[in-house]
Rosetta silent file (secondary structure, phi, psi, omega in degrees, C-alpha in Angstrom):
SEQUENCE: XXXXXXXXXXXXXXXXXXXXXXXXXXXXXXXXXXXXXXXXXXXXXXXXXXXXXXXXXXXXXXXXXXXXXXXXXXXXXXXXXXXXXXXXXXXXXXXXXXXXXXXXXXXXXX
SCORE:     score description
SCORE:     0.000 S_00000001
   1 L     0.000  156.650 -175.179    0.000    0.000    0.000 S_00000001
   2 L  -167.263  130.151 -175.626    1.324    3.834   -0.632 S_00000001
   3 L  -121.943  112.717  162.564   -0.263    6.858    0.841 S_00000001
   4 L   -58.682  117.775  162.337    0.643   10.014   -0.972 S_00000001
   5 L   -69.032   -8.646 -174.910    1.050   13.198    1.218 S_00000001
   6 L  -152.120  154.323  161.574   -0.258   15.765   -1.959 S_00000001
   7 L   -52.924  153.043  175.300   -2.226   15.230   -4.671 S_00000001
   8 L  -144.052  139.043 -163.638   -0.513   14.156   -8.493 S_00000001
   9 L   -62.791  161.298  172.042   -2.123   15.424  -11.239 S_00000001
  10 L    63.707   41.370  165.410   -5.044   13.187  -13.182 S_00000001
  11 L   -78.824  113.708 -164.745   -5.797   11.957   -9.656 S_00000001
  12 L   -58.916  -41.398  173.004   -9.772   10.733   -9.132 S_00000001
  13 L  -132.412   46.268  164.335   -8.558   13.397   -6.314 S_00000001
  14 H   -93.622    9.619 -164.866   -6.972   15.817   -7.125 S_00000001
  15 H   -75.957  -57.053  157.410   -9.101   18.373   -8.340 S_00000001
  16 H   -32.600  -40.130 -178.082  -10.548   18.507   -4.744 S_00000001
  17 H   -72.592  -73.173 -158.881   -7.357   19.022   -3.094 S_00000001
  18 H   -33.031  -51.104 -158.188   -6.267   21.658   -5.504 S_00000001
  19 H   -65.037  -36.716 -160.808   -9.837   23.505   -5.026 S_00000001
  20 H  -108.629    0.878  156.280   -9.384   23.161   -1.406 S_00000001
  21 H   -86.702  -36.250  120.887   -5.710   24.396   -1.081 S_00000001
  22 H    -3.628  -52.536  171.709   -6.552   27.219   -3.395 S_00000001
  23 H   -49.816  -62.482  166.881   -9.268   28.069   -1.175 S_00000001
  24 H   -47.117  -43.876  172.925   -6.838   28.286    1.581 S_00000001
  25 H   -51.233  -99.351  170.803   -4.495   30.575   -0.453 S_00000001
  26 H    -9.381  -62.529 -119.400   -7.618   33.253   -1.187 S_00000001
  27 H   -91.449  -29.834 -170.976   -8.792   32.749    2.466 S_00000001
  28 H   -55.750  -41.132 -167.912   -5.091   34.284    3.343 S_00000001
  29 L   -97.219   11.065  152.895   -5.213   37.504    1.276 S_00000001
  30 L   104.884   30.842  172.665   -8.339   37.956    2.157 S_00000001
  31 E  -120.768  144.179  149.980  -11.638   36.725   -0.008 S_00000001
  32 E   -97.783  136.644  119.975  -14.272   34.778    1.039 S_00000001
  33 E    -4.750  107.252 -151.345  -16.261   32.043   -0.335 S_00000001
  34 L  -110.377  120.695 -168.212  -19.574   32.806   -0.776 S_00000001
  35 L   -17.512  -68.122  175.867  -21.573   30.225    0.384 S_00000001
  36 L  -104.667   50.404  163.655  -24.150   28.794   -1.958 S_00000001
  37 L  -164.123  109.642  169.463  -21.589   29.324   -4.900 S_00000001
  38 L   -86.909  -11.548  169.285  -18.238   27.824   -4.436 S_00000001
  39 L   -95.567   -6.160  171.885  -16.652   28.989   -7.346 S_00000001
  40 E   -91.786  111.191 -176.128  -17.285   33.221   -6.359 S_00000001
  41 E  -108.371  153.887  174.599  -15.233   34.412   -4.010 S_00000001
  42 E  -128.554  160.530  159.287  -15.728   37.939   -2.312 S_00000001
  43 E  -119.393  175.483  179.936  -13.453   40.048   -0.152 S_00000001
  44 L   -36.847  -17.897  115.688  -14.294   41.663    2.952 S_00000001
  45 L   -32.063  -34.246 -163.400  -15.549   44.909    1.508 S_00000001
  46 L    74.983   25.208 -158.647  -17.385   43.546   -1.336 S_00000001
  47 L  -127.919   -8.883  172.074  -15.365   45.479   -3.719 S_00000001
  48 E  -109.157  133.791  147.272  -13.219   42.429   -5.111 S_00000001
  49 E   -97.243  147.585 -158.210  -14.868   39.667   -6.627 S_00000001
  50 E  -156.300  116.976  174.459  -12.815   36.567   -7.785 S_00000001
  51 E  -111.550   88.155 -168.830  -14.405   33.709  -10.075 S_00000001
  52 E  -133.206  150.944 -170.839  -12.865   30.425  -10.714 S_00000001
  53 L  -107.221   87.124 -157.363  -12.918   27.888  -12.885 S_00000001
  54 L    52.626  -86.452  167.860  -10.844   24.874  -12.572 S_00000001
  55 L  -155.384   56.621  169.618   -7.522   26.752  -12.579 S_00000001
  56 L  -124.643   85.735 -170.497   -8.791   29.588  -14.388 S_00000001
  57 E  -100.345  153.143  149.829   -9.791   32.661  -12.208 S_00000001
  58 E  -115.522  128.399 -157.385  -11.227   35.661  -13.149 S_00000001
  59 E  -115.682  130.164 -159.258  -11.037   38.956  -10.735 S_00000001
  60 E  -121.472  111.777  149.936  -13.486   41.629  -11.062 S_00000001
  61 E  -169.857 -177.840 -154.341  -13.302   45.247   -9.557 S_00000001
  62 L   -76.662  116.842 -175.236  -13.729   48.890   -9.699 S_00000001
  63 H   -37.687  -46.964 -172.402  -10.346   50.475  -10.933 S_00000001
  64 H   -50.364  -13.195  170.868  -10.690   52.753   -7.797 S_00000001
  65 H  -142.680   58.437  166.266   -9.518   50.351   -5.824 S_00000001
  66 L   -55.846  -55.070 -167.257   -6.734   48.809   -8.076 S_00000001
  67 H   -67.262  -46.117 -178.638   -4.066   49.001   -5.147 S_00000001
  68 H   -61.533   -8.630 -149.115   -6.218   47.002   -2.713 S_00000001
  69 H  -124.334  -51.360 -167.068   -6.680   44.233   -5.297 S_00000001
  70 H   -49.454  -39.961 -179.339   -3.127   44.523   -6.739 S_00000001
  71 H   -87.040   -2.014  164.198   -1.779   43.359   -2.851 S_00000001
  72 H  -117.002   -7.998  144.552   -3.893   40.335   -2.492 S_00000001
  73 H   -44.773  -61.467 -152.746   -2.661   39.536   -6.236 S_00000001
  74 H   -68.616  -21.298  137.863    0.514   39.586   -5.058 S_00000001
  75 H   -48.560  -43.302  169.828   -0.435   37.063   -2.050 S_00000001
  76 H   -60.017  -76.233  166.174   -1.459   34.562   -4.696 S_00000001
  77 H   -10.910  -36.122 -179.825    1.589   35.263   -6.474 S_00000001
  78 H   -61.036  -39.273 -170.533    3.511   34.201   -3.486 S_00000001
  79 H   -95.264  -33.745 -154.866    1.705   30.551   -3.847 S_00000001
  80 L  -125.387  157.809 -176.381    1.057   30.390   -7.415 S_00000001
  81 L   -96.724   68.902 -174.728    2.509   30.796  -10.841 S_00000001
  82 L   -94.143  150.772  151.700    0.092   33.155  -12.601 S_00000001
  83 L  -110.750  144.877 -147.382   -0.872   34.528  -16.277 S_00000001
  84 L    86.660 -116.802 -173.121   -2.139   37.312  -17.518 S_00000001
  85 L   117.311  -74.834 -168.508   -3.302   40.044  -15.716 S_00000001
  86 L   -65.528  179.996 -173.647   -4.306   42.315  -18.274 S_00000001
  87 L   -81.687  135.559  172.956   -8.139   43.264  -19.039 S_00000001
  88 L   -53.217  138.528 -175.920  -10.035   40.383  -20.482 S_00000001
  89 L  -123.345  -27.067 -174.755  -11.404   40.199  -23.915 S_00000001
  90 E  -122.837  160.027  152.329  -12.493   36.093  -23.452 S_00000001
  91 L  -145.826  132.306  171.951  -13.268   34.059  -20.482 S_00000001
  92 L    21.828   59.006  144.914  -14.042   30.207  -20.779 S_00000001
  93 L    68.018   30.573  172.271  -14.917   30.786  -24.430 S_00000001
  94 E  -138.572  147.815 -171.961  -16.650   33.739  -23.938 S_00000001
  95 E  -115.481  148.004 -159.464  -15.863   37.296  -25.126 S_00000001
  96 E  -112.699  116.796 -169.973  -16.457   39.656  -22.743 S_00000001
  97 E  -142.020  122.708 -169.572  -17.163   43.154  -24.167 S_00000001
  98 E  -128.695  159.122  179.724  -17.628   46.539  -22.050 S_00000001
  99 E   -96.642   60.147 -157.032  -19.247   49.752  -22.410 S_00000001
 100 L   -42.330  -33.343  170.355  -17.247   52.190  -20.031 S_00000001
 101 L   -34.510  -68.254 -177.723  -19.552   55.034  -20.977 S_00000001
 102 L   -48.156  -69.902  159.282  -22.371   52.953  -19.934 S_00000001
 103 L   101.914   63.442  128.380  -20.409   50.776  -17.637 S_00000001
 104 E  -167.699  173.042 -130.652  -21.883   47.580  -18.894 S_00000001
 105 E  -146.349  164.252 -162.922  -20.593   44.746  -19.880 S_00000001
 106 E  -150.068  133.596  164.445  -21.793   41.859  -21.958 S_00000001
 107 E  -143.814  149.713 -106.762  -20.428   38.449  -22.715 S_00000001
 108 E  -142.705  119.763  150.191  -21.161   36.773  -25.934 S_00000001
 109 E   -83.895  130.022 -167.609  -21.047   33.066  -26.215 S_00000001
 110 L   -97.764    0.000    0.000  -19.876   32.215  -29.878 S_00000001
């Protein structure tokens, strides 16, 4: 018998672990897990939102408070390898298209 201390990828469970060490990671820099949606994270404020999808997140918030969001980036960053960064034109095969004027935003399944 062999008991693995961490998950190895293409694991019946590793998806879980990741999701739930991930979790941990967030819960440091400061978002919560909003309750009856486990993939939407919030932070204390309400002013960050953080949406992810297998090991794809997307982070949503008001440019006015770019610096608070930029320093709980940079807690992820600590744990994690990330890419991108810049403003989104797709997400999970969706394009994502905003009206700043307006301020609203629309995303387009193709």
């Amino acid at each position: 018998m062999v008991l693995l201390d961490r998950a190895l990828y293409g694991l019946r469970d590793s998806p879980v672990l990741w999701y739930k060490t991930f979790c941990i990671t967030l819960k440091k820099v400061g978002f919560f897990r909003l309750e009856k949606e486990p993939c939407l994270f919030y932070n204390k404020e309400r002013i960050a939102y953080l949406v992810v999808y297998v090991d794809d997140f997307l982070l949503i918030y008001p440019k006015s408070h770019e610096q608070t969001v930029i320093k709980m980036v940079e807690g992820i960053k600590k744990e994690y390898s990330l890419t991108g960064g810049d403003d989104v034109n797709t997400f999970l095969g969706m394009r994502v298209i905003r009206d700043w004027e307006s301020k609203k935003l629309w995303l387009i399944y193709d």
